[in-house]
Backbone as CSV, one residue per row, in Angstrom:
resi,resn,N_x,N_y,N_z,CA_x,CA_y,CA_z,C_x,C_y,C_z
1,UNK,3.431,9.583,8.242,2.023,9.315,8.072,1.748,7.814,8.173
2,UNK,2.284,6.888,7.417,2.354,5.640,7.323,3.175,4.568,8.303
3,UNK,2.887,3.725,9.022,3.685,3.171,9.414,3.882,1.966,9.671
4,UNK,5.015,0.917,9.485,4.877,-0.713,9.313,3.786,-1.276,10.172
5,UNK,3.007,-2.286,8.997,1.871,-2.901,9.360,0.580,-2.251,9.372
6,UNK,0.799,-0.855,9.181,-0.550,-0.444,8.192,-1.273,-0.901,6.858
7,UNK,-2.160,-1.318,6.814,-2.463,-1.588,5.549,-3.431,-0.368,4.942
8,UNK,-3.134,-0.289,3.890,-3.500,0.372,2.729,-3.703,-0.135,1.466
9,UNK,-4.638,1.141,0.813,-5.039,1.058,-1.003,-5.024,1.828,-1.568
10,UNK,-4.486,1.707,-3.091,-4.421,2.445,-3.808,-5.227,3.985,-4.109
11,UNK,-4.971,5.023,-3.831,-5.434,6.536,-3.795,-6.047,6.427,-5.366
12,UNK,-7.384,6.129,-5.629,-7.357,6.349,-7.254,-7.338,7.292,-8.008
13,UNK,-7.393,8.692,-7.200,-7.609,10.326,-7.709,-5.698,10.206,-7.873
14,UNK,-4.808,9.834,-7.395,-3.597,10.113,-7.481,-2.617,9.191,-7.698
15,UNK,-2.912,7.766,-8.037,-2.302,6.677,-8.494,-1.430,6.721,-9.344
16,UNK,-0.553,6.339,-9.685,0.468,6.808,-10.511,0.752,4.941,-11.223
17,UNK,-0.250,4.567,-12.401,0.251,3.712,-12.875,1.908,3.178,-13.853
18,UNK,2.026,2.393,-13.459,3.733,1.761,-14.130,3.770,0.303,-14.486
19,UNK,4.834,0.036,-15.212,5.018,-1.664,-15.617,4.225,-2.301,-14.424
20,UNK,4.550,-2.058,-13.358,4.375,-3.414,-12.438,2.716,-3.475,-12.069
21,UNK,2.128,-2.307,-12.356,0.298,-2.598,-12.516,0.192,-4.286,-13.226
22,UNK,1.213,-4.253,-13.879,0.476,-5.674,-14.658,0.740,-7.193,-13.988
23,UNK,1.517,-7.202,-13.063,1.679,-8.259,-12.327,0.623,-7.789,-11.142
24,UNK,-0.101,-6.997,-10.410,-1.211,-6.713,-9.688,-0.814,-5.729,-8.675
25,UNK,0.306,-4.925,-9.111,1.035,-3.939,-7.752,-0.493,-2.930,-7.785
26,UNK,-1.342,-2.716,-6.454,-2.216,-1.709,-6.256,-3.635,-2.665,-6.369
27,UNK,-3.397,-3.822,-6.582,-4.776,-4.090,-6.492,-4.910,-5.007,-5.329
28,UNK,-6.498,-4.204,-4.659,-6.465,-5.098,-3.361,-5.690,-4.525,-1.862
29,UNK,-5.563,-4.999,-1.015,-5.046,-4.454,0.083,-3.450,-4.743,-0.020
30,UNK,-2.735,-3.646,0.531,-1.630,-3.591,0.422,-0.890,-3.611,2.430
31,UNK,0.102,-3.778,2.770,0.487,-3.760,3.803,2.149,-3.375,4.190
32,UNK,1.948,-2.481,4.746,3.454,-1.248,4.416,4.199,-2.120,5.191
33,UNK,5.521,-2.559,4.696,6.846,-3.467,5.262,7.588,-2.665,5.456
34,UNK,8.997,-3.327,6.766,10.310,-2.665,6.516,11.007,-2.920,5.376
35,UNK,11.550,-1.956,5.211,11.705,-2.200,3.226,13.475,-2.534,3.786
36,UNK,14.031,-3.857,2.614,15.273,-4.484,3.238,16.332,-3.538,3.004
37,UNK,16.412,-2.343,2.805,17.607,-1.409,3.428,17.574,-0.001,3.573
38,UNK,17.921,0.611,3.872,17.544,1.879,4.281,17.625,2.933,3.004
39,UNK,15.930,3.504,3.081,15.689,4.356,2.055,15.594,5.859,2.657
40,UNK,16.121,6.416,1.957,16.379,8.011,2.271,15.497,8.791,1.854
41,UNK,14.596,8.198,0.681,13.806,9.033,-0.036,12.033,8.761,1.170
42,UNK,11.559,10.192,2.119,10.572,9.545,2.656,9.323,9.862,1.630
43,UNK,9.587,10.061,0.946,8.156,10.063,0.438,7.399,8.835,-0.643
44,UNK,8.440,7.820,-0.130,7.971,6.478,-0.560,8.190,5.530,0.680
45,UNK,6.945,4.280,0.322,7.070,2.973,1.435,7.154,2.388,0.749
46,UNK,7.551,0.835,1.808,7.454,-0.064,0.947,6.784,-0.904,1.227
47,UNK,5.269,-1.464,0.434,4.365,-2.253,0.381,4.447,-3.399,-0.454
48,UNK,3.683,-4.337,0.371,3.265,-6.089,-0.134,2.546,-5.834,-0.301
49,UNK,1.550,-5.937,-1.660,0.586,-6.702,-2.082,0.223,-8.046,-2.326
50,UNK,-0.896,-8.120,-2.739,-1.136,-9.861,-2.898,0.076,-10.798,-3.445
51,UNK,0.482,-9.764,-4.551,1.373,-10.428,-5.783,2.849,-10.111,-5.462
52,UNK,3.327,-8.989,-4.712,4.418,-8.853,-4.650,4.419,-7.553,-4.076
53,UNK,5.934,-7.350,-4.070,6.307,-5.977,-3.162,6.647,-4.717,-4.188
54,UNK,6.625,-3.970,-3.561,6.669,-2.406,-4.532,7.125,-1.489,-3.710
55,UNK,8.033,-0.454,-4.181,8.213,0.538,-3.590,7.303,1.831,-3.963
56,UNK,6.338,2.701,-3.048,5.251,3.447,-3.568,5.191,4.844,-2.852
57,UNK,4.845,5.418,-3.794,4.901,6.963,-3.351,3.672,7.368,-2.304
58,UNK,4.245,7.626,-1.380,2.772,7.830,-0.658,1.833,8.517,-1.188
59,UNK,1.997,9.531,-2.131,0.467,10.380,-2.317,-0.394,9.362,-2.746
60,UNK,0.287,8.456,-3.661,-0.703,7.091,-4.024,-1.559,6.524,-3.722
61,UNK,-1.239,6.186,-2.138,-1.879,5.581,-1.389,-3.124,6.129,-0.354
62,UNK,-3.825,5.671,0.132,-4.642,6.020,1.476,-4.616,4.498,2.181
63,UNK,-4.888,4.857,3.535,-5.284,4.346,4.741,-6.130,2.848,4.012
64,UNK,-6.548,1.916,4.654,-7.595,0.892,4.337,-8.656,0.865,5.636
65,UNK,-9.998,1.277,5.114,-10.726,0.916,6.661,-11.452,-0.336,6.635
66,UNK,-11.063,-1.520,6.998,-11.268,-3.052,7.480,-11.495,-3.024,8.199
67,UNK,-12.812,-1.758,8.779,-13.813,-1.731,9.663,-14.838,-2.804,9.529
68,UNK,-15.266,-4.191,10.285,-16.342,-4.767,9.320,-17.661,-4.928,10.444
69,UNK,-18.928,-4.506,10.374,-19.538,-4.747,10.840,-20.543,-5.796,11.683
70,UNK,-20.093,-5.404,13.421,-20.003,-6.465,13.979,-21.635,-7.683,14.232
71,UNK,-21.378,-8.548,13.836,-22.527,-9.460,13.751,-23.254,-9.624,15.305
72,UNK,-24.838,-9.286,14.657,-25.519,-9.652,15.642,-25.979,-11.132,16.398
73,UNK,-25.924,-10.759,17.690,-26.467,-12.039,18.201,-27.592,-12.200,18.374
């Protein structure tokens, strides 16, 4: 579903808060990395946020639309 250099945000109907909410994991736009070694488990990525990196369960997440509406001339 996800794939490096997608960015995404936090799913809030299915978020699954933990310790690292408190350093800012989920807030804000997130952007799915190659995570530095090979994970077996697919039903997690691994995302940068502002503050740092996290490993995250996809149901967590959705898509980001940084659709922005284009200015008139």
């Amino acid at each position: 579903m996800f794939k490096v250099g997608d960015k995404v945000i936090k799913n809030p109907q299915t978020w699954k808060q933990n310790d690292f909410d408190s350093w800012g994991r989920g807030e804000g736009v997130g952007t799915i990395v190659e995570p530095p070694f090979s994970v077996n488990d697919i039903d997690c990525v691994d995302v940068r946020w502002d503050n740092g990196r996290c490993f995250e369960e996809i149901s967590g997440l959705q898509l980001c639309n940084e659709s922005k509406p284009k200015l008139e001339s």
